[in-house]
KOLTOR-742652 format. One line per 10 residues: their letters; for each residue x, y, z of C-alpha. Coordinates in steps of 0.02 Angstrom, whole numbers. Layout:
A) X/Y/Z; ...
***
This chain:
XXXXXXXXXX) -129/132/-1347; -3/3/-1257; -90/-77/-1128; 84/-39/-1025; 124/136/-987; 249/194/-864; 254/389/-796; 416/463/-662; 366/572/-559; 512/568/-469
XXXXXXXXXX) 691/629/-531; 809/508/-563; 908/552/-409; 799/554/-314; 806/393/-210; 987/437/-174; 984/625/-123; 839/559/-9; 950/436/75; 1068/534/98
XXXXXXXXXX) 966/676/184; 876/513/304; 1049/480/335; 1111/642/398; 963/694/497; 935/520/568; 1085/485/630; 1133/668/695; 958/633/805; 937/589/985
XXXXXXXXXX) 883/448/980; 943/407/839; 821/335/687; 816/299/494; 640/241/393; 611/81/360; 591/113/164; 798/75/161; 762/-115/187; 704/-157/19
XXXXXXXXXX) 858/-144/-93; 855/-318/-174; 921/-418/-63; 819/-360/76; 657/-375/-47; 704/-555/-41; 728/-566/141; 550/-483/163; 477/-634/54; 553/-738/159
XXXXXXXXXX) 490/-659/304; 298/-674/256; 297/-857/242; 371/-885/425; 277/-946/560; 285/-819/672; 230/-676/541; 52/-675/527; -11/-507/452; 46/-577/262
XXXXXXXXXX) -76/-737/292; -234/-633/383; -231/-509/255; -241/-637/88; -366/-736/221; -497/-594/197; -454/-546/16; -495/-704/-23; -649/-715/65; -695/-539/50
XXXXXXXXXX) -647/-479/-129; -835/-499/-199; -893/-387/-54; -770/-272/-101; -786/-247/-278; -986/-265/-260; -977/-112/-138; -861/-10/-222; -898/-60/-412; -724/19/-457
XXXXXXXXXX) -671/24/-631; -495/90/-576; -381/21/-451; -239/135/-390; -128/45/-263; 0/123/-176; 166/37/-126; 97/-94/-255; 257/-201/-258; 235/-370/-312
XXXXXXXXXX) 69/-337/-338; 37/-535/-286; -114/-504/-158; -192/-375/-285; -256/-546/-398; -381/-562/-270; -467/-389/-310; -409/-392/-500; -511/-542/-514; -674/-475/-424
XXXXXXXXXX) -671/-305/-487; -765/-350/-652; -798/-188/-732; -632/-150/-697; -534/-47/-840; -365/8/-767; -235/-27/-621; -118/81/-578; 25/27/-466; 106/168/-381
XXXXXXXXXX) 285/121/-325; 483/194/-295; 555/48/-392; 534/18/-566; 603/-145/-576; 470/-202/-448; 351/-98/-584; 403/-185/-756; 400/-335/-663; 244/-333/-600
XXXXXXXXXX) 137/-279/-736; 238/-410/-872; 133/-555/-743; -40/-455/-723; -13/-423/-920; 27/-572/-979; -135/-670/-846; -243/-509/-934; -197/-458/-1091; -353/-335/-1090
XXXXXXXXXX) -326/-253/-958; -226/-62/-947; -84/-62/-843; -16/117/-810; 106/120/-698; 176/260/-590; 351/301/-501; 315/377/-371; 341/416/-174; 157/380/-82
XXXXXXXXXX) 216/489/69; 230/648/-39; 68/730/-166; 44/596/-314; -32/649/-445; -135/494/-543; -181/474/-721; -342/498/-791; -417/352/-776; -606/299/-769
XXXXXXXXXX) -695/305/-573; -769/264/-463; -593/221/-421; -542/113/-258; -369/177/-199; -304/10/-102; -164/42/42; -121/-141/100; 7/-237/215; -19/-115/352
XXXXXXXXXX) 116/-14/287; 7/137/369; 88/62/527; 241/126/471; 202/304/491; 197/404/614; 29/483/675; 79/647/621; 122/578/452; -27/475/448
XXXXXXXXXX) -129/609/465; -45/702/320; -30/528/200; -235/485/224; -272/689/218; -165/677/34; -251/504/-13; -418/603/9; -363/749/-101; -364/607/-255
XXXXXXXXXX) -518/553/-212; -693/597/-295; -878/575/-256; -900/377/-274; -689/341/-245; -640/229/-100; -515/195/7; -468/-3/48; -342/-6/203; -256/-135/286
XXXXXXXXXX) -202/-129/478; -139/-247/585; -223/-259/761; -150/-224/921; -163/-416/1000; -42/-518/1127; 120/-436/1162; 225/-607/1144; 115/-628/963; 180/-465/911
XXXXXXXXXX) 367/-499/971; 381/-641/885; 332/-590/727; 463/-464/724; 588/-579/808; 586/-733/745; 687/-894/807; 760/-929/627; 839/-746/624; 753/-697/445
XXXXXXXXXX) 712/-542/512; 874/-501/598; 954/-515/462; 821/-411/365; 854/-263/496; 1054/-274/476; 1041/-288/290; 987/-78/313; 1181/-85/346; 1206/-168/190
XXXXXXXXXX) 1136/-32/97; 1233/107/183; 1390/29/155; 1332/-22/-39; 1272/171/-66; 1368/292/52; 1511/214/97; 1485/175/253; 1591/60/386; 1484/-28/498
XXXXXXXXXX) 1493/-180/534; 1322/-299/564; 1431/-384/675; 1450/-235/764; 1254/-226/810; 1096/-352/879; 902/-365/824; 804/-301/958; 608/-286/926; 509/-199/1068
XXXXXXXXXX) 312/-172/1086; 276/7/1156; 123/-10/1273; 93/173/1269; 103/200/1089; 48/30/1059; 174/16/918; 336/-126/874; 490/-46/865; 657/-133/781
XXXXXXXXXX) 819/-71/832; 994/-97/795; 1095/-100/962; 1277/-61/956; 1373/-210/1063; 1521/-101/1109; 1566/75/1085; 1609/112/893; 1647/259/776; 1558/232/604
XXXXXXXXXX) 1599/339/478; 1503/353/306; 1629/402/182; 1482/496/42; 1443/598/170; 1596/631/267; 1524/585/429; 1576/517/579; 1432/454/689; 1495/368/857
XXXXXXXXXX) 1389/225/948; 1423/209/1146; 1402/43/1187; 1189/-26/1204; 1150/134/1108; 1021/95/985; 969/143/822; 776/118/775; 745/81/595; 535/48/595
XXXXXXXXXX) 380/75/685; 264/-30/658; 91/27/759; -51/-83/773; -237/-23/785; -417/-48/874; -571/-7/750; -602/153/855; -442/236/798; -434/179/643
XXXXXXXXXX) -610/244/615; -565/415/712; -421/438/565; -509/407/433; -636/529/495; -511/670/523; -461/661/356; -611/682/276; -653/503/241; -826/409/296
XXXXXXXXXX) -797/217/366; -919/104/281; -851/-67/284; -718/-171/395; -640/-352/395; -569/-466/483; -480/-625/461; -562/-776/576; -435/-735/709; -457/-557/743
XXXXXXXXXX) -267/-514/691; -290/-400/534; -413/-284/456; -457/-207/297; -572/-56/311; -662/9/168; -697/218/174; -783/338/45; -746/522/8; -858/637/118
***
């Protein structure tokens, strides 16, 4: 058997017609919204990676601080012989557990984008020619369904993507995550930490303008796929920390009033001048509620990590 298999569980159209749908119930909203999975075309993959090694963003750094430190706890707690990880990408801060997790036998990235696939798994291959590789195309926020594959198996969620999600589909991604999960499986999941309000800001506003332009490249990619008009120009950064929800929003603000219309869809969507359009959440957690989520979805806390500064966390939960 190749130690390189690749499985779609997705159609082949399927990244467009769900744009397309994002796009016409987003922006037909009040307020009006998009998810943040429409950054990474390649360009704003690139801007991303650019974004991690900036001052200002932290999470990148405290996470690989405790993977480094912590990988032997985790693979001695957890003895996995399978690592799933979901929105795998790059796969670069995986090494860390790849290289503790000695009895391991397979890894199976779980990703939208082949390219970011293939990619990966030529470097893991080619650094461990002995180990399996089986790859999946898939959509994390909807049922996967994972290879067989020998267990216990530790399904790792990192990058505090969860913060992306809303609670309601939080509570339905970890409830799904369980549903793969046997006797012995775990769950390794990284948040970022609700912390200084000017910390947070900064990190998704930062003085060099990377992430601007990360935000406006979502533009990019509705001109590039649907046809659309609108100008970055047209529209500012803003990043905002909710108190209440204690969550960063981004948002594209419209500088004047504008018509855009998105020729694919043959839509007209006007802007009134200040009227914004948020394109990611990003919440940040205590322990408490991170531990009351897990719980409600079935899954027992056992574990949790810190980096030395108290900004980011990795949590380690079994099936109940």
């Amino acid at each position: 058997m190749s130690p390189f298999q690749l499985t779609r569980t997705l159609p082949e159209d399927a990244t467009g017609a769900d744009l397309r749908a994002d796009v016409r119930r987003g922006l037909a909203r009040t307020p009006k919204a998009l998810p943040p999975k429409w950054f990474y075309d390649g360009r704003g993959s690139e801007l991303f990676e650019e974004i991690t090694r900036l001052p200002e963003y932290y999470p990148t750094r405290a996470e690989r601080e405790i993977l480094a430190e912590r990988a032997g706890e985790i693979a001695a707690a957890t003895g996995a012989r399978t690592l799933v990880e979901l929105g795998s990408g790059s796969s670069e801060k995986t090494r860390f557990l790849l290289d503790a997790l000695t009895g391991l036998r397979s890894y199976v990235p779980v990703d939208v984008s082949e390219s970011a696939l293939r990619g990966a798994a030529e470097g893991l291959l080619a650094e461990r020619p002995g180990l399996d590789v089986h790859a999946l195309i898939a959509d994390f926020t909807r049922e996967v369904e994972l290879p067989g594959t020998p267990g216990p198996r530790l399904v790792a969620f990192l990058g505090g993507t969860i913060g992306n999600l809303l609670p309601a589909e939080r509570a339905a991604f970890l409830g799904m995550v369980r549903g793969l999960m046997s006797p012995g499986d775990a769950l390794l999941l990284g948040t970022d930490l609700v912390k200084d309000e000017e910390v947070l800001v900064r990190a998704y506003d930062d003085a060099a303008g990377v992430t601007a332009a990360f935000n406006k490249n979502l533009l990019s990619v509705l001109a590039r796929e649907l046809g659309s008009d609108a100008d970055p120009e047209d529209f500012d950064h803003v990043a905002v920390w909710d108190r209440e929800q204690e969550w960063i929003e981004m948002r594209l603000r419209a500088r004047r009033a504008l018509t855009v219309k998105i020729r694919e869809l043959d839509l007209v969507v006007p802007f009134e001048a200040g009227e914004e359009l948020r394109t990611e959440v990003s919440a940040k957690f205590r322990q408490e509620g991170v531990r009351r989520e897990l719980a409600a979805a079935g899954l027992e806390p056992v574990r949790w990590w810190t980096d030395a500064a108290g900004r980011f966390a990795l949590s380690l939960a079994t099936a109940r």
